[in-house]
Each structure stands twice: as C-alpha cells, then as structure tokens.
C-alpha positions in Angstrom: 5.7 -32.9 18.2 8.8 -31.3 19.5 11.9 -31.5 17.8 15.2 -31.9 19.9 18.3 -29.8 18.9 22.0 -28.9 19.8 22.2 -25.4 20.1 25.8 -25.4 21.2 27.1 -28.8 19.5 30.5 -28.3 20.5 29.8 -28.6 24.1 30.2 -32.6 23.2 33.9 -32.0 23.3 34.0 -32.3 27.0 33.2 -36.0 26.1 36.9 -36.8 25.1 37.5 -36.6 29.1 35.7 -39.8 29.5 39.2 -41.3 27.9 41.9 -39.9 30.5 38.9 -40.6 33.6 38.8 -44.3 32.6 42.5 -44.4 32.4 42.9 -43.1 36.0 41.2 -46.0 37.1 42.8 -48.5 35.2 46.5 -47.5 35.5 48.4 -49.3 38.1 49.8 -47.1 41.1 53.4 -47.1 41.0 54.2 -48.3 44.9 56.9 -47.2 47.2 60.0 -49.6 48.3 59.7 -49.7 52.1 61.3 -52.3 54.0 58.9 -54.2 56.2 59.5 -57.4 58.4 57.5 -59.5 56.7 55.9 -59.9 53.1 53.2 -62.4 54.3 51.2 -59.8 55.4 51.4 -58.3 51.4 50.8 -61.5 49.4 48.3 -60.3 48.0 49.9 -57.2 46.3 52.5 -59.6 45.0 51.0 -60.3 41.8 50.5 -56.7 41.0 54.4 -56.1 41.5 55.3 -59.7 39.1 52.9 -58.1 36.1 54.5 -56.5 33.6 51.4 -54.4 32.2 51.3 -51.3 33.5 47.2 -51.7 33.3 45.0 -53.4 35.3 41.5 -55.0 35.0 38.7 -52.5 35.1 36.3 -52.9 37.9 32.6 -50.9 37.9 33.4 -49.0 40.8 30.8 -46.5 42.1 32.8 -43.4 41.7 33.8 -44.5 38.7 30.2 -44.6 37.4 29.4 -41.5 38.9 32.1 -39.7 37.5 31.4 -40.8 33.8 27.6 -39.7 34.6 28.7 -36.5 36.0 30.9 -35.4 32.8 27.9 -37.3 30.4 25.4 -34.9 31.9 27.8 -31.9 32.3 28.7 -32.3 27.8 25.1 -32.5 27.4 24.7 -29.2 29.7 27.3 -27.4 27.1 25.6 -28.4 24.4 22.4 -27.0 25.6 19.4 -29.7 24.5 16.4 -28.0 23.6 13.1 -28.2 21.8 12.3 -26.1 19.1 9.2 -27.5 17.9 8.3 -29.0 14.3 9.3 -25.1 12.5 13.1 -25.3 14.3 12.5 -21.4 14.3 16.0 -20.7 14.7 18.9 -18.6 12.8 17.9 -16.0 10.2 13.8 -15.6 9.8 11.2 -13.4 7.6 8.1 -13.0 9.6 5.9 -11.5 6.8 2.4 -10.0 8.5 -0.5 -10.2 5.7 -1.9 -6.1 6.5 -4.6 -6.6 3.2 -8.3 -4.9 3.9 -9.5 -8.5 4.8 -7.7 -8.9 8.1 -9.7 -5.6 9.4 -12.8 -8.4 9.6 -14.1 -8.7 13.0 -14.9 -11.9 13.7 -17.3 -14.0 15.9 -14.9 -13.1 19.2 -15.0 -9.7 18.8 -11.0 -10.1 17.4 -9.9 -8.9 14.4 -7.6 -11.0 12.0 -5.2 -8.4 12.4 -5.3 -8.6 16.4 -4.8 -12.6 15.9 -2.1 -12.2 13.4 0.0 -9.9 15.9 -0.6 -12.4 18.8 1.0 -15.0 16.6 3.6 -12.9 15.8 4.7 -12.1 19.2 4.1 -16.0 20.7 7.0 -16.5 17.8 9.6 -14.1 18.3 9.1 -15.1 22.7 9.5 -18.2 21.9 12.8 -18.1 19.8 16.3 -19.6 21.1 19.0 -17.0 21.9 20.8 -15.6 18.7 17.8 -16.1 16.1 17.6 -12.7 13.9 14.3 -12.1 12.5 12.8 -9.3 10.1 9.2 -8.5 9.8 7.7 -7.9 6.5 4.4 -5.8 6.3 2.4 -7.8 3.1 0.5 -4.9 1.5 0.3 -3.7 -2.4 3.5 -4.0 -1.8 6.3 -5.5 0.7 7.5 -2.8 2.9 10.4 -3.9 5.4 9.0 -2.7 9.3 12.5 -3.8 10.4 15.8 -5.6 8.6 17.3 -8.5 10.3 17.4 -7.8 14.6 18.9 -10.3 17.0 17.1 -8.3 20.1 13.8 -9.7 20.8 12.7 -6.3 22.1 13.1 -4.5 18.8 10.9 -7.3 16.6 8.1 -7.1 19.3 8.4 -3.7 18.9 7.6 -3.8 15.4 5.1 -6.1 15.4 2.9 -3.9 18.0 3.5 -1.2 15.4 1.5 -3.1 12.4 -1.9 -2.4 11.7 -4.3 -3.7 8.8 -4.2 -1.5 5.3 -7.3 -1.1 3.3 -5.5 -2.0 0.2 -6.2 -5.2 -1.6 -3.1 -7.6 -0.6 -0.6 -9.3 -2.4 1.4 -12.0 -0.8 3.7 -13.7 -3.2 5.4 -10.3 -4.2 6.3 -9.8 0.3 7.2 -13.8 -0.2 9.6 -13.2 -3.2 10.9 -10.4 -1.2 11.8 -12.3 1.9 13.3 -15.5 -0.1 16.0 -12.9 -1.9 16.5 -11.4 1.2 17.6 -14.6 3.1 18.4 -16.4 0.0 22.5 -16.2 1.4 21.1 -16.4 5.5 22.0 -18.9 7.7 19.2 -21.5 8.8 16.6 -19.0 6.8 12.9 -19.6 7.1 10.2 -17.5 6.3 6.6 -17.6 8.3 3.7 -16.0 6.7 1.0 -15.1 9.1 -2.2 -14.5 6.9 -6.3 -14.9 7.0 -5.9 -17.1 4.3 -8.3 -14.6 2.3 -5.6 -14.0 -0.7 -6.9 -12.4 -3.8 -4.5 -14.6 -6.1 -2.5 -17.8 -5.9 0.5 -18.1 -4.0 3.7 -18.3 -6.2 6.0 -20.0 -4.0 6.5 -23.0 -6.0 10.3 -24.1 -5.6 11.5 -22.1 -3.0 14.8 -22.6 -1.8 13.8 -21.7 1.9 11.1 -23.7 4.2 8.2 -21.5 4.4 5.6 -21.8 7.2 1.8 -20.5 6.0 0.2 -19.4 9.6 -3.7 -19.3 9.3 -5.4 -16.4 11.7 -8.5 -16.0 9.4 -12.2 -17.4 9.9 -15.4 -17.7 7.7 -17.5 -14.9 7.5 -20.6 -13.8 5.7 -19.9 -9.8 4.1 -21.7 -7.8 1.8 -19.7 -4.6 -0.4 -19.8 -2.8 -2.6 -17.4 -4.2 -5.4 -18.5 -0.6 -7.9 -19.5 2.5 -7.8 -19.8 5.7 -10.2 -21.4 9.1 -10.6 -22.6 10.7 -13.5 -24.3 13.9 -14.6 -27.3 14.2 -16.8 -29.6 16.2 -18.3 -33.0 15.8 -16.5 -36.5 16.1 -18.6 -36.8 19.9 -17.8 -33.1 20.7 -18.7 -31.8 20.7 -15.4 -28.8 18.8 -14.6 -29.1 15.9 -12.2 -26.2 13.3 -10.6 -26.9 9.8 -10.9 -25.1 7.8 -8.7 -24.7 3.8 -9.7 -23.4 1.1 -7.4 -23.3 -3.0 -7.7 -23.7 -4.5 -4.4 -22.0 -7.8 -3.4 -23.4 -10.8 -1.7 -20.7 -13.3 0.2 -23.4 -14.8 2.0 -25.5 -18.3 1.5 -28.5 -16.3 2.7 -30.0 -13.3 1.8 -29.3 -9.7 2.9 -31.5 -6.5 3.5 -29.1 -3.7 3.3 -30.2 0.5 2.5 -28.0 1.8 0.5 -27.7 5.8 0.8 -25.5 8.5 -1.5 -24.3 11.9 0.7 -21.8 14.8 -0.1 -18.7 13.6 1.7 -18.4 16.0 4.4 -22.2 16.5 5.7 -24.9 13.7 7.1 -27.9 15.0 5.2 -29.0 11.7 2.9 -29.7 13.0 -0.7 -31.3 9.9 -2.1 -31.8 5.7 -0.5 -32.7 2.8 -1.8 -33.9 -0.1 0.1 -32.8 -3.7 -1.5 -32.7 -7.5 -0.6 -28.8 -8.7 -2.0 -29.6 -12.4 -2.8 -27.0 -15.0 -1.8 -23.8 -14.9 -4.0 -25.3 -12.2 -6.4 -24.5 -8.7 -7.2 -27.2 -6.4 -7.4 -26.6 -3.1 -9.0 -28.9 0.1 -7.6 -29.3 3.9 -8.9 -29.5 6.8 -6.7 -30.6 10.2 -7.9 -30.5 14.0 -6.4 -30.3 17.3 -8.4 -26.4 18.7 -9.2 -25.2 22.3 -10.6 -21.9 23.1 -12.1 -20.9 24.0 -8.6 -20.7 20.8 -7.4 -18.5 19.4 -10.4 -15.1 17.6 -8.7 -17.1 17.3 -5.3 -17.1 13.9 -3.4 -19.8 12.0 -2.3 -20.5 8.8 -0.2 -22.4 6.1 -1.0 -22.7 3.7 2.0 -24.7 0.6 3.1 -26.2 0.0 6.3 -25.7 -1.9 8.4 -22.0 -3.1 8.2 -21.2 -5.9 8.9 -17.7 -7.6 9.9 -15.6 -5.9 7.0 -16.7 -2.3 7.3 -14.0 -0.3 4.6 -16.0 -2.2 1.5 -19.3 -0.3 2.5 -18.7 2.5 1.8 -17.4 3.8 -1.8 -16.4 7.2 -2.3 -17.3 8.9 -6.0 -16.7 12.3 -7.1 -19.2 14.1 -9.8 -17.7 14.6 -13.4 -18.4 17.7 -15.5 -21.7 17.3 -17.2 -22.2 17.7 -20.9 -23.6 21.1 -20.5 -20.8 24.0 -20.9 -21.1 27.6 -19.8 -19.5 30.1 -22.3 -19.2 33.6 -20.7 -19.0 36.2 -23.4 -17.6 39.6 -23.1 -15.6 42.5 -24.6 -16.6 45.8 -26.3 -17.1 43.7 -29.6 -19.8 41.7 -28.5 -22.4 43.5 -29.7 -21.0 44.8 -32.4 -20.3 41.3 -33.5 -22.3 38.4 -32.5 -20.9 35.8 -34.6 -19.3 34.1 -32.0 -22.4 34.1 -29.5 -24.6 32.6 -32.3 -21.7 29.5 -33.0 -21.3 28.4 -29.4 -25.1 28.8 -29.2 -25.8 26.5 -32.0 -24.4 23.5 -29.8 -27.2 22.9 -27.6 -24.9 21.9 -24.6 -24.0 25.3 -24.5 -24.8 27.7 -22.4 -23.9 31.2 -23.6 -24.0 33.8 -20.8 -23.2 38.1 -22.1 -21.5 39.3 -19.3 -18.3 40.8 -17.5 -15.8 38.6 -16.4 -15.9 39.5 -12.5 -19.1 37.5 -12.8 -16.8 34.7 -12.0 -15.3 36.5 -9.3 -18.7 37.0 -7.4 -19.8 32.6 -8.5 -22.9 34.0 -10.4 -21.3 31.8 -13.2 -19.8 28.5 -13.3 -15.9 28.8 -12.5 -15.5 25.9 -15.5 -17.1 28.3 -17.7 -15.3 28.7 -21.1 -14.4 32.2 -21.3 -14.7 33.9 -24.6 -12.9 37.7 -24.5 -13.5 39.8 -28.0 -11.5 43.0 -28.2 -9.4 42.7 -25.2 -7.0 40.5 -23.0 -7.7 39.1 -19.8 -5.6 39.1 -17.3 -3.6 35.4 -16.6 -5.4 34.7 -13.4 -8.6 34.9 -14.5 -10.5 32.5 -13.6 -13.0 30.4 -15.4 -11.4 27.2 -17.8 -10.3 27.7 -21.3 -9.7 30.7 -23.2 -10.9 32.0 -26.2 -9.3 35.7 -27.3 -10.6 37.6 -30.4 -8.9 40.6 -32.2 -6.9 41.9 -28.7 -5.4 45.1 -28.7 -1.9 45.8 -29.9 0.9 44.7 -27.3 1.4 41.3 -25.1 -1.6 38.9 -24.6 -0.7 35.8 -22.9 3.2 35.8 -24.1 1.9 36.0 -27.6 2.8 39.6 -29.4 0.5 41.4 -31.5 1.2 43.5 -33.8 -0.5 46.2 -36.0 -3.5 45.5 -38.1 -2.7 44.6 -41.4 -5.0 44.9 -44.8 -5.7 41.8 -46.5 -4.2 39.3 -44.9 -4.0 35.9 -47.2 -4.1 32.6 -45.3 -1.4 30.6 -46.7 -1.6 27.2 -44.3 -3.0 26.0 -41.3 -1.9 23.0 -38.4 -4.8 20.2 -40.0 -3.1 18.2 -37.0 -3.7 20.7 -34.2 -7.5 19.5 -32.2 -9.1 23.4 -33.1 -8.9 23.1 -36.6 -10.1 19.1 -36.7 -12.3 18.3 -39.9 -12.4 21.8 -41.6 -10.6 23.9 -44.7 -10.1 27.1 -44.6 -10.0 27.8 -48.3 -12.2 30.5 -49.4 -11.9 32.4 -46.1 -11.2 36.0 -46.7 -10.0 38.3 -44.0 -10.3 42.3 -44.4 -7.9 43.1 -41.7 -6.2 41.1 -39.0 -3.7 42.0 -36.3 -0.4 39.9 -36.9 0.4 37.6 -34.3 4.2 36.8 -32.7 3.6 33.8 -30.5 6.7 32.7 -28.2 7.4 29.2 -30.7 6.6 28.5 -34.2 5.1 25.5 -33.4 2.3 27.5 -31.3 1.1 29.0 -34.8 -1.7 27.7 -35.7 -2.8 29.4 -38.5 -0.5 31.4 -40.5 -0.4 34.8 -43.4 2.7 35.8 -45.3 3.6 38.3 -43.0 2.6 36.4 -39.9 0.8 34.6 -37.4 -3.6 34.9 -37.6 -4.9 32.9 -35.0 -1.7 30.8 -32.0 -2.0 28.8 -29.4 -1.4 30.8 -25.9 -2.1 27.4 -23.9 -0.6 27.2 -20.2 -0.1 23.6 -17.7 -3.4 24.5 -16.5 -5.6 25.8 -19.2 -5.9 25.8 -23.0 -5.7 29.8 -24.4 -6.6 30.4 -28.4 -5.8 33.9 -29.7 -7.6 34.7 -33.0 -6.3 38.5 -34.5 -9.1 39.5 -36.3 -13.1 40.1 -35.7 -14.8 37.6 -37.6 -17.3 40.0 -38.0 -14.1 41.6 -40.6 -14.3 38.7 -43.0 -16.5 36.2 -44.8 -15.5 33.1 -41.8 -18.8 33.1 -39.9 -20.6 32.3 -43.7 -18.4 29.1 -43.6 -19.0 25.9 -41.6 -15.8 26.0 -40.5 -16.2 29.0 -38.4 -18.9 26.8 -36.5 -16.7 23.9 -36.7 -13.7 25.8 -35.0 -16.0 27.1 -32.5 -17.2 23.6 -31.7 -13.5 22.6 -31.5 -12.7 25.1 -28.7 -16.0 24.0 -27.0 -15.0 20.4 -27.0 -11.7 20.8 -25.8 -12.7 23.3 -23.3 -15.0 20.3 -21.9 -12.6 17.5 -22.0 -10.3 20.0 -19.9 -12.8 20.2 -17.9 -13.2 16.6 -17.0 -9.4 16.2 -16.4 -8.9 18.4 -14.2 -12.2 16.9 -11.8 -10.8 14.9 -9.0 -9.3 11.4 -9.7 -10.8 8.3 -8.5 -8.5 5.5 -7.7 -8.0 2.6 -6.1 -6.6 1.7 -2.9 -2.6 1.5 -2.6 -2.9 3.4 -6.2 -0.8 7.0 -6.7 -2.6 9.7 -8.4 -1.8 12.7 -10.1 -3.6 15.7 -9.6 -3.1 18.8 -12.4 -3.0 22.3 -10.2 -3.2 26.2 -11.9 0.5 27.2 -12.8 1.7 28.5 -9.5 0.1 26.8 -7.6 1.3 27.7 -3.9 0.7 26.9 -0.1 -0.5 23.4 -1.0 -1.6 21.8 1.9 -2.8 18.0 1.3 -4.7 16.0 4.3 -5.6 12.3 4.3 -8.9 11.0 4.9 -8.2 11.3 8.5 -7.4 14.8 8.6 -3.5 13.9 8.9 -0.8 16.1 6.9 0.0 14.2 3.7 3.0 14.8 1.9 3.5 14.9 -1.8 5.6 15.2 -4.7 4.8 18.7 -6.1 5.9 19.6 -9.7 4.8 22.5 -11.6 1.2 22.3 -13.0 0.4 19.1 -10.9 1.0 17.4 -7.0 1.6 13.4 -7.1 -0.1 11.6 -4.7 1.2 8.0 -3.2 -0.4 5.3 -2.9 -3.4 5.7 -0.6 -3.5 2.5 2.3 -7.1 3.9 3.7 -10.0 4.6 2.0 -11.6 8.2 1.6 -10.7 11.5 0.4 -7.9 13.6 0.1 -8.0 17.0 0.2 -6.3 19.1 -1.8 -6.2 22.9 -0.8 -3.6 25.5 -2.5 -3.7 29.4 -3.5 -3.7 30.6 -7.5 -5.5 33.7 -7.8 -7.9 32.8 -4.9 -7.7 29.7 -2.0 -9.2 26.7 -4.3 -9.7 23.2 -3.0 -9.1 19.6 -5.4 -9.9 16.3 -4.3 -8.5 12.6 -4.3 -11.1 9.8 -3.5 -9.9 6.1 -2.9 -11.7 3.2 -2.6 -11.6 -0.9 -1.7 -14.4 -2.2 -4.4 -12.3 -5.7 -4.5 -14.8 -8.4 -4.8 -11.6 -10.7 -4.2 -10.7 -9.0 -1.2 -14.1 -8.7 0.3 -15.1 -12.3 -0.4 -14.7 -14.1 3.2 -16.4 -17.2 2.5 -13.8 -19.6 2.1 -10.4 -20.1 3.7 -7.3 -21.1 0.8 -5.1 -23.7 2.0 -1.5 -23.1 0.9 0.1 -24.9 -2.1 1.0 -28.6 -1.9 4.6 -28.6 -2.6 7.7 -29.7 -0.9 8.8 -26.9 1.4 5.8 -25.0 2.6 3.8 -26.1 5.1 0.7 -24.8 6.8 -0.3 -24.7 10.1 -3.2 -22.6 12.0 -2.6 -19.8 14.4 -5.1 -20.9 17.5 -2.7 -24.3 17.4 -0.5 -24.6 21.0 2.6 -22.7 20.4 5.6 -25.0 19.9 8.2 -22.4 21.9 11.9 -22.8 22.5 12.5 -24.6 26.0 16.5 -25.0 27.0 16.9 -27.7 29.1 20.8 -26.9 29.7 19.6 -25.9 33.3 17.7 -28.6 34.3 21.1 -30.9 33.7 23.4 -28.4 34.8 21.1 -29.2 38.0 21.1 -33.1 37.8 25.0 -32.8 37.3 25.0 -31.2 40.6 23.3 -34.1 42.4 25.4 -36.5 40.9 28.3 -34.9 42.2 26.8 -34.5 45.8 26.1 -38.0 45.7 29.6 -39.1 44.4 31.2 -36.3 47.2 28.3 -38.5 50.0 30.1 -41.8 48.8 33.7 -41.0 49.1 33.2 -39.3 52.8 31.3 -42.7 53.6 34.2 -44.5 52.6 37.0 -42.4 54.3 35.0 -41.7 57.4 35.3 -45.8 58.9 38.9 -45.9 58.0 39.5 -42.9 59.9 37.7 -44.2 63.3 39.6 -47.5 62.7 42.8 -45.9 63.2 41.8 -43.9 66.3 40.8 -47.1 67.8 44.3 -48.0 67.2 
C-alpha cells in the first residue's frame, strides 16, 4: 500500500482565498442613483435598497462552485500530492549495499546477489521525490562511504554501478552503526540495507533512533568450501622432506557431494597430488595431500582447489604457503675449519642439521639452501651475504658487522654473561677457560653478550632482517667444546636461526586482514601486485612492507632488490564456514523500527500527481469560462433585437 504525502505543504495557503471569493458573491453591489420615470418597473430591487446589511443571502451559483473547485484543485496542485510508498523514502537516506563473499553466489537465474542488490538499489534512488539526499554505504569488513550525502540522482546511480561484491567475510551492524551516526542529526533520515540475508552474525540494531528498511536479494543455495587449509613439511621415511597439505571440506547441502580435491604450486596447472571424496550432508570432511618439497620451495604458494564449483566459487579454492621444515642447512667455512672442527661436530650432533663444508658463493650459484645458517670461522663476511643467520668465529682485527675487534688478548677471564639473552638459554659458563680471545667493541652495551675485564668475548651483530653472533676466539683455543654448553650455545644459534626462518616465510591471512611482511634492510624497488596482477600499494618501513587488508582472495606478490632481485609472498583466503553457509535465509530482528521487506517485491516509487490536477484545474476553468460566455451570449442577441 501506497502512502499519500504533501511534499510542498504550504501550497494549502492558497486555500485562505476561498474567504475573500465567497465574500465577492455575498456582498451587496453598491447601485447607482439614476432617475427613471417610473419605480414599478424596479420593485423588485426595492428590498435590496430598504436592507440595512450590507450582505446578502448566498445562493449556490455555478460559477460560484466552479470557482471554489478551481482554487481547491489549484492548493492541492501547490502542495504537490504524491505517493511514496510504505518506506516514505524521502529527505536524508543511507543506502548501505551488503559487498560480503556471499553475494558473489550465482543463483538459479544465472544472477548474482550482487547484480540483484544493485538493481534494487537503482529502482530506489529512480524512484525518490525531488530533493531526497542519499549516501551509499559499501558493507564489507568494514563500512567504507562510496559517496556522502548527494541530492543529484545521477551521482548515487553512479555509485551504485561502481559496487562490486568483496571476498571478505561481511559485517553489517558495524556499516549500520555507521549510517545511524551519520544521519543521527538528518532530516527525515532512514537507512535501507540491501543484503542476501546470509550475515555471519546478528544484527545489532536494537533501538535505533532511525527507521531502518532490511532489503532481502539473497536465495537458498546448496555450496560446498573449504572452511581450512594448511601445509606442512616433514621428514619422509628415507629422510627426504615432503609437504603435506591438509584441508577440511564443508558440506551446506542436505545431499551428498562428490567433489576432487587437487593441491598445485600457485602459478603453474601441473596437479601434484588429488584426492577423490564424497562430502556428506552438513559434515566436514578433512583430506591430506602429499608431493615431495626441498628447501627451495620454502615461502612458495600453493593452491588447493575443489572441482567442480559450484554457485560460490572464491571458498574453493584456499591458497597455503609451505613453512620451513625442521631440517636446517649450516654452511661452514673459513680457513679455521679444518683446523678446528668443533663447531661442525656441535651443529652435527642435532640431527635436523645439515652441515655442508664449503665457500659461501655456494649460495650465490643455489647449490645450497639460501635459509642456510651460515657459520664463518676466521673471517667476516660481507653484509649482503646471503643465506639467514650468522654465526662469526675469531674474525680478524678491524670492523665486522659494526662490532670492533680488537687485538688478541692472553687469558681472557669471563666475568658475566646475558642468562636472559635466547643464545645462552639453560647453560653456565663457569669453568670455561679461554687461552686467547680477540676483544670485542660492539656499537651498544646492551649488544654484549658475554663479557672479560678488558672487554667484550662473544656480541650480538643482529640486523632488521637477520640475527648475527660474533664469538672472538677459536674454540678450538680453550676448554668450551669439552663443556655441554658449547653444544648448548650452538643448539641455541641453530634454533633461533630456524625460528627466523619461519618468520620471515610468507604470511597467511585472512580476507579483509593487513599483513606485515619483514624485507632485508634496504630493501629497494619494491614492486607489490595483487592477485590479479594490479599494482598494489603499500606502507613501506624499513626492514618490513605493510600490507592492507586484502578484499580478494589469492596471492600477493612481493618483488624487491637486496643484494640480488628476491620475491616474498602474501596469500589470503575466505575459509568462513559462516560466510559460505547458504542454506538458510535470517530474517531481520523483531523490534520496533526495522522492518523487512524482499527485493523481487513491486517497487513502491515516488508518483507526483501535482500535474494531473494542475490539468483538471484547467478543465474546470474552461468549463467555468464555457458557462459565463453561455450566459453573456443571449443577453447580447437580446439587445440587437432591440
């Protein structure tokens, strides 16, 4: 049902000229003395000239009543009657468009909610009476304003056709909260929400000072996803390493589903591993794909995908990236190493260690993992080597990595060490004797790690990007490598050198989520595309990038030059069991202000009928203009007969 409104109330003023009309007809007409002959012929006017009133008695006269219809109709005109429908969409309103991952869902006309949710959009901004100001509100992780408060029809529309759906898990009430402050002062405010009706989460709109209007545009569906997904690295039964990939697959169905689930590096088609599975009805059923991994491939993405999709395509498809294994290669080198093997044999006793003798340009030419914790013993590497963290024994005299080293001295006693500091967790270095050590200046105090009389033994060198331990003596010159600690400060560096190494793998997050990736200190031409191939850009700081919030699914691709062009990853994914759960439409809270209606309803648009009296005004006064000649025109041939 319609509902009638004034939009221009004040055009009922014109009815205080019914007043002076009525009085026209009722006021006597002041006559003229002439002198005639005779009165008889004027009896009848006598009466008029003995009354004392200077009103006479009203008589319903057909002008008259034509007249009073004429400046009825004409009032009404200025007022401008028209029907708004049961919303009265007029004034200030928030037209907040739900953009979450559900409305991408195709459904059984081909449309998707998204494509409905426009079109209902647009059939409410073309149907809104002259001076309504509306903004449209884009309902994703968060509200985002597509445009503030426009009178001109042509501008909304034009952001409206600009919205598309975000694969982001939505959030409504936060958009809704949004648009209520917003309007909270507004004339005539109203906010429309036009949603699937798929939300993740109640509605909090309890209470709301403005009417809100909850348009449906979603249908049931039946959709199978994948709500988890993960990828890990193990050690197979012959000592190779090998990814595992794990996934839980989602039924929103009340039938079963055959669905082949398949795991592939990201950015080629060749299937590494599928699994074949029948999703029962409402379950989730988890599934395991294996294929064979190196260091190499560490921070990599891969796609795990079923087939066929189905109406919600984005929650198919779940992008991992493959962590650091527990295995760690140590590249050993340096005139000392065979001279002094003590630290070979203490990163071999860890059996997740991989000790490789060798030169460092092995890293240079890939023949050795470029994770690989490099150990240097009587010399300093340059800072742009590659490989992960650093381990420096007994460098030569001068500046090693912005620590100072000095002169060897005799007999260095160690007076204290950092207990706190993650190298020197769980051992004592009492007893340890030291025949000659170089003496260390490192930049802080607070970077010493363990300390002599005279000076600094073993400091921290550590950069944004990499952990760096300087050690001033051979171990080989003391009684250390007869301790456990010695093999407990070696597993120390080993540790941390693998925990480094899992955060700086590529982060997995979830959709709408920011991430922070950690870059090598100087970093330069970063170049950061979106899963589309589109220029991204990014907060840069030193030692890391920050990513925002991701609104599609897929992987970001991080390139930038240290010491040779390197490549980082960001992988984003749906995995919303609330989002992908299409079964059931939610109807909107039952509380006084909010109503609900659906979108595929007949639009109640605006009509102005100001025209269509303006037009019966003009009849009225063509009829009264048709009277008053029929009148005059027999008195006139009267007196030409005369």
């Amino acid at each position: 049902m319609q509902a009638p409104a004034l939009l221009e109330p004040k055009g009922l003023l014109l009815l205080l000229l019914l007043g002076p009309l009525i009085a026209l007809y009722i006021l006597k007409v002041r006559r003229k003395k002439v002198v005639v002959s005779s009165s008889w012929l004027w009896a009848s006017h006598a009466k008029d000239l003995v009354a004392r009133s200077p009103f006479r008695k009203l008589i319903a006269q057909t002008s008259l009543l034509l007249q009073l219809l004429a400046l009825v109709l004409l009032a009404l005109a200025f007022a401008r009657p028209a029907s708004l429908g049961p919303d009265r969409l007029e004034g200030n309103v928030a037209i907040i468009v739900d953009v979450s991952a559900s409305m991408t869902a195709v459904g059984a006309g081909g449309e998707t909610a998204m494509d409905r949710a426009k079109a209902a959009a647009r059939e409410l901004v073309e149907g809104f009476p002259p001076g309504t100001s509306a903004m449209v509100v884009e309902a994703g992780v968060e509200p985002r304003v597509v445009t503030p408060l426009e009178s001109d029809p042509g501008r909304v529309l034009h952001a409206i056709d600009a919205l598309s759906a975000l694969e982001v898990e939505g959030k409504l009430s936060p958009s809704i909260a949004f648009a209520i402050d917003r309007l909270r002062e507004a004339k005539g405010a109203k906010v429309v929400v036009i949603t699937d009706r798929h939300w993740s989460e109640p509605l909090g709109i309890a209470g709301s000072p403005i009417p809100i209007t909850i348009v449906g545009v979603g249908e049931t569906l039946d959709n199978a996803a994948i709500v988890h997904a993960d990828l890990r690295t193990e050690r197979a039964q012959d000592g190779s390493e090998q990814a595992r990939a794990l996934a839980t697959i989602a039924s929103f169905s009340d039938k079963p589903r055959e669905v082949y689930v398949t795991v592939r590096r990201w950015d080629a088609d060749t299937v590494l591993d599928a699994r074949k599975l029948v999703v029962e009805p409402g379950e989730k059923t988890p599934v395991a794909l294996s294929f064979a991994a190196s260091s190499n491939d560490y921070g990599a993405p891969y796609t795990i995908e079923i087939a066929p999709h189905d109406a919600m395509a984005v929650d198919d498809v779940a992008h991992v990236t493959l962590p650091p294994g527990e295995r760690i290669v140590a590249l050993v080198d340096g005139p000392l190493s065979s001279t002094s093997p003590w630290i070979a044999r203490a990163l071999g006793s860890d059996e997740h260690v991989q000790v490789v003798e060798g030169p460092i340009a092995a890293l240079d030419k890939g023949e050795v993992a470029a994770d690989a914790l490099v150990v240097a013993q009587g010399f300093c590497p340059p800072r742009d080597v590659l490989g992960g963290d650093l381990l420096v024994i007994a460098p030569p005299v001068g500046s090693c990595w912005g620590v100072e080293v000095a002169e060897a001295r005799d007999r260095p006693p160690i007076t204290s060490w950092e207990s706190a500091d993650p190298r020197m967790r769980f051992l004592s270095l009492d007893g340890v004797e030291i025949a000659k050590s170089s003496l260390l200046t490192p930049p802080s105090a607070s970077m010493a790690i363990v300390r002599s009389r005279d000076g600094t033994l073993i400091a921290d060198a550590s950069t944004e990007s990499r952990r760096a331990t300087i050690v001033g003596f051979d171990p080989a010159a003391s009684n250390w490598p007869l301790k456990a600690s010695f093999v407990l400060f070696t597993r120390n560096v080993t540790e941390l050198a693998r925990s480094g190494r899992a955060r700086s793998t590529s982060p997995v997050v979830h959709t709408g989520e920011p991430a922070t990736v950690a870059l090598p200190a100087g970093a330069r031409d970063i170049a950061v595309t979106d899963a589309a191939g589109r220029p991204l850009e990014v907060a840069v700081r030193e030692g890391s990038i920050s990513v925002p919030g991701l609104s599609a699914a897929g992987v970001v691709r991080i390139a930038f030059t240290s010491d040779r062009r390197r490549e980082k990853f960001v992988v984003a994914n749906l995995t919303s069991g609330a989002e992908s759960d299409l079964r059931t439409l939610a109807d909107a809270p039952d509380v006084a202000g909010v109503t609900q209606r659906e979108g595929a309803e007949p639009a109640t648009r605006y009509r102005d009928y100001a025209w269509v009296l303006a037009l019966v005004v003009l009849g009225v006064v063509l009829l009264e203009v048709m009277h008053h000649t029929r009148l005059v025109r027999p008195a006139r041939t009267q007196d030409k007969a005369r």
